[in-house]
VOKOLLO-394148 format. One line per 8 residues: number of its first residue (from 1); their letters; for each residue x, y, z of N, C-alpha, C. Coordinates in steps of 0.02 Angstrom, whole numbers, plus 50000, padded with zeros to 5 digits. Layout:
// residues N
NUM> A> X/Y/Z/X/Y/Z/X/Y/Z  ... .
//
This chain:
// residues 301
1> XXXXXXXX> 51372/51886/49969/51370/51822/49935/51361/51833/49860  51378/51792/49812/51400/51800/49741/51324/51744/49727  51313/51795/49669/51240/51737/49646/51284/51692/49598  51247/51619/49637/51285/51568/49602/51278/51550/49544  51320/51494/49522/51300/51464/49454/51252/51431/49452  51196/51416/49413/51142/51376/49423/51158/51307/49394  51217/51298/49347/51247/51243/49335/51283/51223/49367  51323/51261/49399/51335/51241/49478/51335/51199/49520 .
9> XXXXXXXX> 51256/51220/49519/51207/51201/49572/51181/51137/49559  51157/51136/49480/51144/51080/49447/51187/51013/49483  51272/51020/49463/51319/50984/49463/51332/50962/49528  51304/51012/49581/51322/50993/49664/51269/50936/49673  51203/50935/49632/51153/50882/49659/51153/50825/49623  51207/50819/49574/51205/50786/49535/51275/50726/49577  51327/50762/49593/51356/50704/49649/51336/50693/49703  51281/50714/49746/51248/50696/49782/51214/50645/49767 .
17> XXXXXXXX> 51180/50648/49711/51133/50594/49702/51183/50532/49679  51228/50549/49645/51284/50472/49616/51317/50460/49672  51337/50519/49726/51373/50483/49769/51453/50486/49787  51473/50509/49737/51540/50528/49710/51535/50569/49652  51590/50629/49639/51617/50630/49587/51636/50596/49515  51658/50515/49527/51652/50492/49473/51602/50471/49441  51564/50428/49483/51494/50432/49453/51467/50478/49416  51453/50542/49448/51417/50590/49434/51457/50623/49380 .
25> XXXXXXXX> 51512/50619/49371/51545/50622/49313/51549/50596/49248  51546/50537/49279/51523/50469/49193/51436/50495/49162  51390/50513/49202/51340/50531/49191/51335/50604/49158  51370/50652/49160/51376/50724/49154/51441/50714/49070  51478/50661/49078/51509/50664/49003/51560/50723/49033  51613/50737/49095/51645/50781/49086/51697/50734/49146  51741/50778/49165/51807/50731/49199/51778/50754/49284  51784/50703/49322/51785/50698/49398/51827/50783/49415 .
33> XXXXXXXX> 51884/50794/49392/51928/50858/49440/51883/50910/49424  51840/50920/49340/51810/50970/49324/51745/50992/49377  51723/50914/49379/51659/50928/49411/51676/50945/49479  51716/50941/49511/51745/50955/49596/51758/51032/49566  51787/51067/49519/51793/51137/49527/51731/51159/49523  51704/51143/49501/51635/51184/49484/51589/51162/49561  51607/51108/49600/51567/51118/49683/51602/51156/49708  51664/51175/49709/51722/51218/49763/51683/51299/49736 .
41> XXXXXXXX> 51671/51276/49658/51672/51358/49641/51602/51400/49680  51542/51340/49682/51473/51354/49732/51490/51362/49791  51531/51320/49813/51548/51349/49914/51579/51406/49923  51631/51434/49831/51668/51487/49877/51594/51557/49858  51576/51539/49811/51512/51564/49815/51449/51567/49870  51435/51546/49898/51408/51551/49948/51428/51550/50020  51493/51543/50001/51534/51555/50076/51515/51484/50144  51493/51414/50112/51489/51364/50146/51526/51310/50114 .
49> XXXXXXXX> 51552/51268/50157/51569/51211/50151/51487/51136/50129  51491/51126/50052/51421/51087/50047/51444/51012/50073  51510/50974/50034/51509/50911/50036/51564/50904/50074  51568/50853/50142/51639/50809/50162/51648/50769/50098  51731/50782/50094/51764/50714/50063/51805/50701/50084  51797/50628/50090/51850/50596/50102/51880/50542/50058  51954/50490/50065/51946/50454/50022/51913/50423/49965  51856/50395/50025/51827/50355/50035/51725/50345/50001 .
57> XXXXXXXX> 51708/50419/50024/51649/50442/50030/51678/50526/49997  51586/50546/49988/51574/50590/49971/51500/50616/50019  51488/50628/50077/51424/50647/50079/51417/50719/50085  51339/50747/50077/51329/50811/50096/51346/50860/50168  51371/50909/50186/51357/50931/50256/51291/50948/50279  51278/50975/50343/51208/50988/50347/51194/51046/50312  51220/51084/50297/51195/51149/50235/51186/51122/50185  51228/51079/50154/51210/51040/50075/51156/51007/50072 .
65> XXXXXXXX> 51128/50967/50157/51076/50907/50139/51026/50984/50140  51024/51043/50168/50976/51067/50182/50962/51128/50121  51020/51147/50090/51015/51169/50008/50967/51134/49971  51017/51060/49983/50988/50993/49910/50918/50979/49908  50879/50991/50004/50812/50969/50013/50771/51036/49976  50764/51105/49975/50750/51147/49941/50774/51147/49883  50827/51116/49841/50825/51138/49783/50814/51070/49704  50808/51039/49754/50773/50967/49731/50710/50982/49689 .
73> XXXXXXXX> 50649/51004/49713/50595/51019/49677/50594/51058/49617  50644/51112/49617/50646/51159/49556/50703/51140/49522  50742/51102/49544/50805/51056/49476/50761/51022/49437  50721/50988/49471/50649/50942/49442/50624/50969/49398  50604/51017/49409/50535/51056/49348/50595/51084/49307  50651/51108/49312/50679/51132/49262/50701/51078/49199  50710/51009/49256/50748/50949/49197/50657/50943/49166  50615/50941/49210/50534/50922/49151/50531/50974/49109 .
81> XXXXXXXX> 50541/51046/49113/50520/51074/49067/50580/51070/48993  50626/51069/49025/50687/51032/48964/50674/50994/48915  50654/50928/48972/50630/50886/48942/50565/50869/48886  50512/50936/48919/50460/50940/48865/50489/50946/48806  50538/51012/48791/50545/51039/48722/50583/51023/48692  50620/50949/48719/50674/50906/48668/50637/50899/48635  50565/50864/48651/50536/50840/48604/50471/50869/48557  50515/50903/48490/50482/50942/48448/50399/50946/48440 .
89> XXXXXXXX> 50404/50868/48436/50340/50827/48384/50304/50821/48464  50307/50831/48518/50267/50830/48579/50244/50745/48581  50298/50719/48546/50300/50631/48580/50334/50628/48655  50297/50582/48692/50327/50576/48754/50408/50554/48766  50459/50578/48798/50526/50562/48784/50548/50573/48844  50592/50497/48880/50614/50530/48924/50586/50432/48981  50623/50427/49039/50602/50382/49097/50551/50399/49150  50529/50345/49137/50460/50321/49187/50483/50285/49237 .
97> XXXXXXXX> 50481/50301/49303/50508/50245/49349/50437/50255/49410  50443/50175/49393/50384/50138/49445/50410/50108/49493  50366/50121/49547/50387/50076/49614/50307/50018/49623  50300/49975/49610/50251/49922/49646/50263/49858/49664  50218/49820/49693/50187/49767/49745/50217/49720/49690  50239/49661/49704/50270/49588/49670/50181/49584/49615  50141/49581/49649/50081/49538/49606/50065/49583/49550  50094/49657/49557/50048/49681/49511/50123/49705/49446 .
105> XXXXXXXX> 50193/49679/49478/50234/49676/49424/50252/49611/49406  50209/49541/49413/50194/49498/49393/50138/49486/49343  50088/49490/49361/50026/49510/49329/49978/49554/49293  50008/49596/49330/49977/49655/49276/50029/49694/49248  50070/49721/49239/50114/49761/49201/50147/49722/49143  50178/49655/49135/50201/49640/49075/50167/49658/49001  50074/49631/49019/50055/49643/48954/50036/49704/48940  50019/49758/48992/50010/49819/48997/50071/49884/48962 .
113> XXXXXXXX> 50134/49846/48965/50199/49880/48981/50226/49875/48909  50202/49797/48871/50214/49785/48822/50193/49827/48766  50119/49827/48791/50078/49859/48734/50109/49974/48753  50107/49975/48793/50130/50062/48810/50198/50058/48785  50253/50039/48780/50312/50046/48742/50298/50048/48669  50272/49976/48639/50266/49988/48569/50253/50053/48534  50196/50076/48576/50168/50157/48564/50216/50223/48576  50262/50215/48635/50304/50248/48631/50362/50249/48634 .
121> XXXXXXXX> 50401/50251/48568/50458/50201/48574/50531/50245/48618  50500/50305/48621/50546/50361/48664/50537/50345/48711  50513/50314/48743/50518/50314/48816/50557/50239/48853  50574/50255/48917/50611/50191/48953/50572/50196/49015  50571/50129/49039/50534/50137/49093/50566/50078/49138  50561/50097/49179/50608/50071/49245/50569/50048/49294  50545/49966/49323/50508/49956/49383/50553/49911/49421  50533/49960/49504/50567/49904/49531/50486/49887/49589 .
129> XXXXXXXX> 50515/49810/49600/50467/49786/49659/50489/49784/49714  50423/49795/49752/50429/49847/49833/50356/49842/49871  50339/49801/49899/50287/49803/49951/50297/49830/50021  50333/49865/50026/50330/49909/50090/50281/49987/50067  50262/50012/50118/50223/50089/50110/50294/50128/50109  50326/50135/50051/50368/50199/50054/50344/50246/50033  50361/50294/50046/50357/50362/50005/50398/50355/49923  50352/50352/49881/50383/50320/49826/50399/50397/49788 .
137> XXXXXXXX> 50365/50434/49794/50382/50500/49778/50464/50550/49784  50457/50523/49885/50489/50567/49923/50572/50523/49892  50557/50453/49875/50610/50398/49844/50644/50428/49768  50590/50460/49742/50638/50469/49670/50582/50427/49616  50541/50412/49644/50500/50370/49573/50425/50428/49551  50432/50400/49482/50361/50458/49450/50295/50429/49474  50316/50368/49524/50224/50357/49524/50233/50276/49564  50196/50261/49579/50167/50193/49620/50112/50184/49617 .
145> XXXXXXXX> 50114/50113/49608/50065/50065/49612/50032/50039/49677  49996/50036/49718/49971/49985/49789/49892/50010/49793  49868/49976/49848/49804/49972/49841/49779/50020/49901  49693/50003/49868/49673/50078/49897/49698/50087/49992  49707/50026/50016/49670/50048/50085/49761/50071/50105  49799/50071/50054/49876/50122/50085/49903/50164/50030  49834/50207/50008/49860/50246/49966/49838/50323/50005  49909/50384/49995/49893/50424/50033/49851/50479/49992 .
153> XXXXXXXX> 49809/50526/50048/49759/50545/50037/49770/50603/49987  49837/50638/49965/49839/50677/49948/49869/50657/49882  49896/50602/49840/49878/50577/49768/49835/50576/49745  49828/50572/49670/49800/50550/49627/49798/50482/49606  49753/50458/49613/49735/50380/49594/49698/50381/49538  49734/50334/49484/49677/50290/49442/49700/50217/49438  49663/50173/49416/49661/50109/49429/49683/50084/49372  49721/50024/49390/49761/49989/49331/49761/49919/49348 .
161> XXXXXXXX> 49743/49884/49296/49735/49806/49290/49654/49796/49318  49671/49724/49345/49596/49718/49340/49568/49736/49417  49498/49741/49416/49445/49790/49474/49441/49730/49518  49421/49668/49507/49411/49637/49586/49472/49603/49570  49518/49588/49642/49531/49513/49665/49536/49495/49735  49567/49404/49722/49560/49382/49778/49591/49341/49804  49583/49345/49867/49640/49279/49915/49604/49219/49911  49630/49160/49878/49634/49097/49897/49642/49047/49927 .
169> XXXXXXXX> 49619/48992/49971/49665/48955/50004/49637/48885/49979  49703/48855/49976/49713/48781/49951/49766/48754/49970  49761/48685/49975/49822/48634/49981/49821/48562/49935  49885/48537/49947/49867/48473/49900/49827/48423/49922  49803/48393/49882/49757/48329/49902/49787/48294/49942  49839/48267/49927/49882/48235/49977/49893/48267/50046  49892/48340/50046/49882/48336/50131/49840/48339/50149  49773/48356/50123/49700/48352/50139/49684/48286/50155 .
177> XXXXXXXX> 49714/48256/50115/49680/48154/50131/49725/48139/50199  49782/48183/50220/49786/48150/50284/49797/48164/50338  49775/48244/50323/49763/48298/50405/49671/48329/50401  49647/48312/50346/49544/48314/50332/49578/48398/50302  49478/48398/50281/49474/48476/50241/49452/48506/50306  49474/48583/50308/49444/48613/50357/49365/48648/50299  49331/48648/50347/49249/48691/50318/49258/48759/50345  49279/48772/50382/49266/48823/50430/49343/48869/50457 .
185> XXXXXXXX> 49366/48925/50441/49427/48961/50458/49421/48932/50531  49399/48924/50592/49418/48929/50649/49433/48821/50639  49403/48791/50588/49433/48730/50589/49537/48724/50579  49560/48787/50569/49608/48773/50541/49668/48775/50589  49644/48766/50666/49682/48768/50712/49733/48704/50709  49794/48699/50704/49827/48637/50711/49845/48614/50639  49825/48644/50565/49842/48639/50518/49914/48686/50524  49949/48663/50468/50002/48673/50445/49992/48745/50412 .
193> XXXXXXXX> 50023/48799/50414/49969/48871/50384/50041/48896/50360  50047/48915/50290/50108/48923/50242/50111/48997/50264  50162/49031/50282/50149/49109/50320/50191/49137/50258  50159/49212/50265/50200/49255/50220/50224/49312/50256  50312/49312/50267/50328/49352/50288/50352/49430/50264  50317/49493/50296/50309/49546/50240/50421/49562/50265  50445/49612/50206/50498/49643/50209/50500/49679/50288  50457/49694/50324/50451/49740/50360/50475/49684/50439 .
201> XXXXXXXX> 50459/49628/50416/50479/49584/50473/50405/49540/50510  50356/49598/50471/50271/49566/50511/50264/49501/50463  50212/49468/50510/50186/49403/50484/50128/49405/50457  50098/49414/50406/50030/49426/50373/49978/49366/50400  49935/49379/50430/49867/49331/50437/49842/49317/50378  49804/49242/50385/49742/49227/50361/49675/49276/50369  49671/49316/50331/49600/49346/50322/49544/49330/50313  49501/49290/50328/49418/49289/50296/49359/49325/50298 .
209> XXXXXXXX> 49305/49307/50245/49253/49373/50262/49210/49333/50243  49143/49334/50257/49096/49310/50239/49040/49339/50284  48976/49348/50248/48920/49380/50276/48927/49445/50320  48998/49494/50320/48984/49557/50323/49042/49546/50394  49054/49459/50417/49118/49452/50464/49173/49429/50451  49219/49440/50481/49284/49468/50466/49333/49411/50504  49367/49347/50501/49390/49312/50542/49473/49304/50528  49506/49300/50581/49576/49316/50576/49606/49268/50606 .
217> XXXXXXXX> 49654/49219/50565/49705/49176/50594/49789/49188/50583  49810/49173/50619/49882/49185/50621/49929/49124/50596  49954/49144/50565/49967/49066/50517/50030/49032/50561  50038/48980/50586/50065/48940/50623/50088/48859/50587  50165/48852/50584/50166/48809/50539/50247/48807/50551  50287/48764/50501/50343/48757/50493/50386/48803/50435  50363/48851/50400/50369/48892/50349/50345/48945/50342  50375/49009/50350/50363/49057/50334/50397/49083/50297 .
225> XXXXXXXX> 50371/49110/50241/50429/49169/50173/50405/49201/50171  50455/49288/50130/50435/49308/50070/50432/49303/50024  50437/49233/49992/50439/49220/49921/50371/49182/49912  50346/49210/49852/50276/49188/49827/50291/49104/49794  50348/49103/49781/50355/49039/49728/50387/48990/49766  50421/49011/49822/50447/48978/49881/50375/48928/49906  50315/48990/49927/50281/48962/49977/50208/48924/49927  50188/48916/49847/50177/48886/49826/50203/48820/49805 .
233> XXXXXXXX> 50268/48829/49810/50292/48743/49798/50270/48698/49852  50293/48746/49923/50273/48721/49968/50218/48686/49975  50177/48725/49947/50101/48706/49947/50073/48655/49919  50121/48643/49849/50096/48596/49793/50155/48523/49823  50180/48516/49873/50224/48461/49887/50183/48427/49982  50138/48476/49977/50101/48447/50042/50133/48479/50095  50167/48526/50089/50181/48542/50181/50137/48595/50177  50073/48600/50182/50022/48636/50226/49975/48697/50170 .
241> XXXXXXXX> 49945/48722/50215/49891/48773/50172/49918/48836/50177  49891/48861/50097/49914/48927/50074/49851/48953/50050  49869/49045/50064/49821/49082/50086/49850/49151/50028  49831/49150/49988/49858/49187/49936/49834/49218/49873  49870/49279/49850/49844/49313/49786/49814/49252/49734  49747/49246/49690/49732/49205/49634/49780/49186/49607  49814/49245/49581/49849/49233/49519/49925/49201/49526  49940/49184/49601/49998/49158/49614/49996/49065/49603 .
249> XXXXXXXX> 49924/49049/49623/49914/48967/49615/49857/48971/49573  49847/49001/49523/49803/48973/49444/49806/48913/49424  49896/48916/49416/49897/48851/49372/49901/48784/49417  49935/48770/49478/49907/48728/49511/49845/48713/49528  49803/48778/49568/49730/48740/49537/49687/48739/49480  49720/48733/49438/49695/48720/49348/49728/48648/49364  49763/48624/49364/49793/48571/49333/49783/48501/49410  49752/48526/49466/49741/48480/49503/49805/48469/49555 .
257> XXXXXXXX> 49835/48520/49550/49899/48495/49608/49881/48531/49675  49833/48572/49687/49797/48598/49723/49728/48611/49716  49688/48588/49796/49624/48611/49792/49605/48654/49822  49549/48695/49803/49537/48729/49850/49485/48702/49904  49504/48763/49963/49455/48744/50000/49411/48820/50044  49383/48794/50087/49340/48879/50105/49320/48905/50063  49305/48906/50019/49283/48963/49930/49236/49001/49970  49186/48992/50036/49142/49017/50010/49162/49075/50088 .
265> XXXXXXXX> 49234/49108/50094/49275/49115/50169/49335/49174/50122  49343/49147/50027/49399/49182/50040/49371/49273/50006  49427/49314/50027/49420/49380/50037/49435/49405/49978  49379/49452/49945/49386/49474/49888/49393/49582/49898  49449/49583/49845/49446/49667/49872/49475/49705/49793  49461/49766/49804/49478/49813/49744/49531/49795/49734  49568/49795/49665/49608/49801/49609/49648/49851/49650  49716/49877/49586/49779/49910/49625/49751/49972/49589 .
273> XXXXXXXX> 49794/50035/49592/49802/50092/49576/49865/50111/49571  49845/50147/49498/49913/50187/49511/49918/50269/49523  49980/50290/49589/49956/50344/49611/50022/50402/49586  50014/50463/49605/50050/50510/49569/50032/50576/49598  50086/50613/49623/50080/50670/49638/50055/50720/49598  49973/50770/49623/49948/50807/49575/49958/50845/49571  50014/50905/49623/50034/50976/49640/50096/50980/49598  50121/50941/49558/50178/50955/49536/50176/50947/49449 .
281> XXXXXXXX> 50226/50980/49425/50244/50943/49346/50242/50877/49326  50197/50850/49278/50193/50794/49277/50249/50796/49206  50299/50738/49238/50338/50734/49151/50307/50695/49110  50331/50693/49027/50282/50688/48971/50294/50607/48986  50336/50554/49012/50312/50493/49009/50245/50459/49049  50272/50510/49102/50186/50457/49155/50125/50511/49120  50129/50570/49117/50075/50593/49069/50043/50550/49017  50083/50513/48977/50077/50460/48914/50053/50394/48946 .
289> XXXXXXXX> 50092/50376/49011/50053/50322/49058/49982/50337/49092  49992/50389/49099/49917/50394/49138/49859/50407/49070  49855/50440/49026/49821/50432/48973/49794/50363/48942  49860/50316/48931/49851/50256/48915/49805/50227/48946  49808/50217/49024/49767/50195/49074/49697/50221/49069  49693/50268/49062/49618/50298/49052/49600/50259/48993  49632/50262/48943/49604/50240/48882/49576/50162/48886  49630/50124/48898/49620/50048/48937/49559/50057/48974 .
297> XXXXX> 49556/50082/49032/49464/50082/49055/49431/50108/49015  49401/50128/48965/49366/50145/48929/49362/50088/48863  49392/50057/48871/49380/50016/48822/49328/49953/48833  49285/49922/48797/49246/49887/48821/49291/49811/48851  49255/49777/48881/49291/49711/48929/49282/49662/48853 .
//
């Protein structure tokens, strides 16, 4: 076997990941036929067939997915250490890509995100929202956001935004004046209960806690979503009670279009985190993010 090209090699994971040749071509700044000689030139080098093509598609064979899965980690550290010494002046340079939860790329990241760009104007940062437990790592992202009780044991966590919050439940006056207030979670049998349905297909309960117990209803009603803004309108037009992040009905209950009710029932829990693999190269943008973050807690409230 002929020791391969390591640009090559580069170029074989590089249409893997686009998917095609052309793609991975518009990205590389060189022509689709070039970049196909330079994969033919790795297979006749190693004496395997890496990618089917067809028309149509481009995928890996099982030697390529099983190359690409070993050589994934060290393409990585080679593009971070690259990436360190573009940048002379040791300013951070280069994409940040986040994976988190709707509430905390609602609420906490705009003003957070705002103020960390100004500071570094080299950097881009990329979030997408995602409340499922993926492997946000094993996905391609520098880091995730979710909370403690599904964060895995072998990250690094520090905490970002604020330390407590909590679930709410309220409805409009108008349906309170003509189905009564419940006092009591087990009163809420036969109420109208606004459900939130997760991506995953489950139906999230009503949670309560009070005095160290733990009470669980299953929300039963004419409406269930995943949309946060879906199932607050709902809320603020009278079809039934919602059971939800603070910061999703603030301004309805600021302004009286919802009341609350149970206050002294709803469930309060730690703030999010953000987590990050510690065994590996950290590149210089989430390095610059995770610093920031430290700095932010340290600052007085």
């Amino acid at each position: 076997m002929r020791q391969p090209n390591l640009s090559d090699v580069a170029l074989f994971a590089a249409v893997v990941e686009a998917g095609g040749f052309r793609a991975a071509a518009q990205t590389r700044g060189m022509s689709a036929s070039s970049l196909s000689d330079c994969v033919r030139r790795l297979e006749g080098d190693l004496g395997l067939r890496l990618l089917n093509r067809t028309t149509r598609s481009v995928t890996p064979t099982t030697a390529g997915e099983r190359l690409l899965e070993r050589l994934r980690p060290a393409l990585e550290e080679i593009h971070a250490a690259f990436n360190d010494l573009d940048d002379e002046s040791q300013r951070p340079v280069g994409t940040l890509k986040l994976n988190v939860p709707v509430p905390v790329a609602r609420f906490v990241l705009p003003d957070l995100l705002s103020r960390f760009l100004k500071l570094y104007p080299a950097v881009n940062v990329e979030v997408v929202m995602d409340n499922t437990f993926i492997d946000v790592i094993a996905a391609g992202y520098d880091a995730g956001v979710r909370y403690e009780e599904s964060l895995a044991k072998d990250m690094i966590a520090i905490p970002i935004g604020p330390r407590r919050q909590r679930f709410v439940a309220a409805a409009a006056p108008a349906y309170l004046a003509a189905h009564g207030t419940p006092r009591h979670p087990g009163e809420l049998t036969g109420h109208q209960l606004l459900g939130h349905r997760f991506e995953s297909g489950k139906l999230g309960v009503f949670e309560f806690e009070k005095d160290g117990r733990t009470l669980r209803v299953p929300p039963q009603g004419q409406l269930a979503t995943s949309s946060h803004d879906l199932k607050t309108s709902a809320a603020v037009n009278g079809l039934g009670i919602i059971y939800t992040f603070e910061d999703f009905i603030r301004e309805p209950l600021a302004d009286g279009r919802l009341t609350p009710i149970l206050e002294d029932w709803w469930q309060s829990f730690d703030g999010p985190f953000l987590y990050y693999h510690g065994r590996r190269h950290m590149p210089s943008p989430l390095r610059a993010f995770v610093d920031f973050l430290k700095a932010e807690g340290r600052e007085p409230a």
